[in-house]
C-alpha positions in Angstrom: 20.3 -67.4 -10.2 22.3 -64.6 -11.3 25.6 -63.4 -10.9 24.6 -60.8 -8.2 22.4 -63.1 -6.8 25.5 -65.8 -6.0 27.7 -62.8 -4.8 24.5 -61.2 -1.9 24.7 -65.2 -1.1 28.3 -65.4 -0.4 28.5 -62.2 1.5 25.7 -63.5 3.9 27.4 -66.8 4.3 30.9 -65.1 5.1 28.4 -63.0 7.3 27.2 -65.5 9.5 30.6 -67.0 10.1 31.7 -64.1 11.6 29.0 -63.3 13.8 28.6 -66.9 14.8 32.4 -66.8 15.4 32.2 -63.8 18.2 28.6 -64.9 19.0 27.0 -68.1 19.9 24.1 -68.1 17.5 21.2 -71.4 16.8 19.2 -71.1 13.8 15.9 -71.4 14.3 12.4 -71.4 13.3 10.7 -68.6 14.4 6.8 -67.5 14.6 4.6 -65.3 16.6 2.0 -66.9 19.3 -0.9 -67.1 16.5 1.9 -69.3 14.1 0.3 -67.4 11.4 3.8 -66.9 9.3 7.0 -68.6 10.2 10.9 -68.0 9.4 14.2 -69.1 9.7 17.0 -67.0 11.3 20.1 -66.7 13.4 18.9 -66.4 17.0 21.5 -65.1 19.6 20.5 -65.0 23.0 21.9 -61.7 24.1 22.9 -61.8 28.0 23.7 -58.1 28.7 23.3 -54.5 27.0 26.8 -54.5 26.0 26.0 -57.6 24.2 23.0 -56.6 22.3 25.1 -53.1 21.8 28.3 -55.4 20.2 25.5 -57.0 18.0 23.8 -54.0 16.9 27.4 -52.7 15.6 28.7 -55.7 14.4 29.0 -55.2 10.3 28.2 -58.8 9.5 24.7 -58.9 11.9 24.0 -55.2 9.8 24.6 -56.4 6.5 21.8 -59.3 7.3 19.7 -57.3 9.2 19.0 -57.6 12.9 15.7 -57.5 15.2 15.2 -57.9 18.6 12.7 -60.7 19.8 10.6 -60.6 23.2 8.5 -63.7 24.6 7.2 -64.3 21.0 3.9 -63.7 22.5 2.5 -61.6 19.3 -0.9 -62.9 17.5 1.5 -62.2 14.3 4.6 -62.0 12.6 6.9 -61.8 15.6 10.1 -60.6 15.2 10.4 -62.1 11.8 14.1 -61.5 10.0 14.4 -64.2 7.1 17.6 -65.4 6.5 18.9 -62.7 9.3 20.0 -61.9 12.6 17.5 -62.4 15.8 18.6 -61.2 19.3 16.7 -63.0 21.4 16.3 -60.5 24.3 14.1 -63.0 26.9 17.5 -63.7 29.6 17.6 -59.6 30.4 14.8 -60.4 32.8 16.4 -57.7 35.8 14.3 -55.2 37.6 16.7 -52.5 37.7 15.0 -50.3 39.7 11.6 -49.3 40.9 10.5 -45.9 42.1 7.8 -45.7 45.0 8.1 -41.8 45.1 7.7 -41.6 41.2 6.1 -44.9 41.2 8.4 -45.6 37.9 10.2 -48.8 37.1 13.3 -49.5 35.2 13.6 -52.9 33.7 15.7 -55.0 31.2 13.8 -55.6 27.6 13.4 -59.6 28.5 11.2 -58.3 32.2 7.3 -60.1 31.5 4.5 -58.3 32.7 4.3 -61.5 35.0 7.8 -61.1 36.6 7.1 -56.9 36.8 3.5 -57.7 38.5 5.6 -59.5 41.3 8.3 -57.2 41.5 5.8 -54.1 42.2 3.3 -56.3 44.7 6.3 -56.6 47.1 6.6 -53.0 47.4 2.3 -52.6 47.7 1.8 -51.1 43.7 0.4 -52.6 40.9 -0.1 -51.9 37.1 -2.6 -49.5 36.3 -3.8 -52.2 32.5 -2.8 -55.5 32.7 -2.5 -57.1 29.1 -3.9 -60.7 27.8 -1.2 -62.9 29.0 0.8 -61.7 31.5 3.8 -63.8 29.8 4.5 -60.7 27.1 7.7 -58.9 27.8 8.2 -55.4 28.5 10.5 -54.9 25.6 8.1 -56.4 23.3 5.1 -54.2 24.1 7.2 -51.1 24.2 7.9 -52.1 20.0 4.1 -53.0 20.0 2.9 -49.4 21.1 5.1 -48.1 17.5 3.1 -50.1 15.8 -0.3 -49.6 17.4 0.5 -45.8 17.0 -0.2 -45.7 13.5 -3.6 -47.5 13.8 -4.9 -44.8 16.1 -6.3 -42.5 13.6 -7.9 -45.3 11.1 -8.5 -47.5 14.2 -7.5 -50.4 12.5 -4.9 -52.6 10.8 -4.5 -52.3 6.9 -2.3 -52.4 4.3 0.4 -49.4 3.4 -0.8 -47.8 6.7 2.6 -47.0 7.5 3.0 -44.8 4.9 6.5 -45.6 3.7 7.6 -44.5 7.5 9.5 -47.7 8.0 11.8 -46.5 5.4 12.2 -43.0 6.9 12.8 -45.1 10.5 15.6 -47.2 8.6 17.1 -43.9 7.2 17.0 -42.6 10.6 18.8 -45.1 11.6 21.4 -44.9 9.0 22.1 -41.3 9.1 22.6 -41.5 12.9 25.4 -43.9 12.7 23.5 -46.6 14.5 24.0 -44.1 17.9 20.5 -44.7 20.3 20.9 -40.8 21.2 21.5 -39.9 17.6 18.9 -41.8 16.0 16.4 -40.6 18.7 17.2 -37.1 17.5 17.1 -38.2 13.7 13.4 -39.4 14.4 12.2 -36.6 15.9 13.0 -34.2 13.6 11.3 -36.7 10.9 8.2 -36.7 13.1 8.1 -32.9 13.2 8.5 -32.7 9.6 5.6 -35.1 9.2 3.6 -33.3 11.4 4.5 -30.0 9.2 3.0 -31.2 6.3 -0.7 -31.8 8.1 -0.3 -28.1 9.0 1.3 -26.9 5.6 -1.9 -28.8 4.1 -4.4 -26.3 5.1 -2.4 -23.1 5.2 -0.3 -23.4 1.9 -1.1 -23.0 -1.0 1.8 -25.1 -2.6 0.8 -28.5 -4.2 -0.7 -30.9 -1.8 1.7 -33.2 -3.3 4.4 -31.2 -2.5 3.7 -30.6 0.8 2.6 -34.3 1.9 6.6 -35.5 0.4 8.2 -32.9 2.7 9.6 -35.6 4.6 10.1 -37.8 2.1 12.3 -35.4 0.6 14.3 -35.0 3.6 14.7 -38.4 4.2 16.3 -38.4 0.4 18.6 -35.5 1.0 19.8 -36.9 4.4 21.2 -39.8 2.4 22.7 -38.2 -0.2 24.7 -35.8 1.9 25.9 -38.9 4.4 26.7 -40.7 1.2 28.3 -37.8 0.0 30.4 -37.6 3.5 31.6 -41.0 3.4 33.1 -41.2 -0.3 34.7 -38.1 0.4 36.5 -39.9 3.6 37.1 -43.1 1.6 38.6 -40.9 -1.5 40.7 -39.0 1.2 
């Protein structure tokens, strides 16, 4: 093991003290419904939005990584953060709200599909598609449907079908500071540059190279004007 191996080590340790310290964490062994990988990670059962919100800003839990975990209900690799931080997001199980005029709910992540079913009989609606198992959380399909997105078009599952997206997400989230509202913006105007470059393919006569990198090359300059930013604050 090398040198920079031992230090990355020590910084994770001294990481999970601290977040164990201002969070109650369990580690645990972790795989989707279909146990078809499995992991080991620091699972904190988050009681509230301001706790997930503490968690998601909390240098130690970003410096390991952090996901957030449903029912566990996926045929897959559920959730899986090696060595990381899990919030496990099944106790935010309230119906917040539900809308007969709009016929909208508003639900915490942790709400199943059972629990919502029950919620909208009492008021005389149901859900247009009911999944599988009724036992998936909202939360966790809502994550599912990202994923699902980019099968649309090849209509199924294969390898590098993302593209290199899930980098561009991570930058997004990066650049916005780890803000919701922020990051929402950062991703949209990634999306719209990727959607530039399917037009710029047939009416440009640039490199098709060129053109299919656009947001690629955004993503790069993002980075190096936010890194730019923050030595400039750390020198000042």
């Amino acid at each position: 093991m090398s040198v920079a191996d031992r230090s990355h080590l020590r910084g994770w340790a001294r990481a999970s003290t601290s977040i164990r310290h201002q969070h109650p964490a369990r580690q645990r062994r972790l795989a989707g419904w279909g146990r078809a990988s499995f992991s080991r990670a620091d699972v904190i059962t988050a009681g509230s939005i301001a706790e997930v919100g503490a968690l998601l800003s909390d240098p130690g839990a970003a410096q390991r990584g952090v996901l957030a975990r449903g029912a566990g209900r996926s045929y897959g690799d559920a959730a899986q953060s090696t060595a990381g931080v899990v919030i496990d997001t099944t106790a935010l199980t309230d119906v917040l709200e539900i809308d007969t005029e709009r016929r909208l709910a508003r639900v915490q992540a942790g709400v199943t599909y059972a629990a919502l079913l029950g919620a909208l009989a009492s008021h005389g609606f149901t859900l247009p598609v009911i999944p599988g198992t009724r036992h998936v959380t909202i939360g966790g399909a809502i994550a599912g449907i990202g994923g699902a997105a980019l099968a649309f078009d090849q209509h199924q599952f294969q390898s590098g079908m993302s593209g290199g997206r899930g980098f561009i997400a991570l930058a997004a989230v990066i650049v916005s500071g780890r803000r919701p509202g922020r990051a929402v913006l950062a991703c949209t105007a990634f999306a719209l540059l990727d959607a530039s470059q399917i037009i710029f393919q047939g009416k440009s006569r640039a490199s098709h190279d060129l053109v299919t990198a656009l947001p690629y090359i955004a993503t790069l300059l993002s980075l190096t004007v936010l890194g730019r930013r923050q030595r400039s604050t750390v020198s000042v």
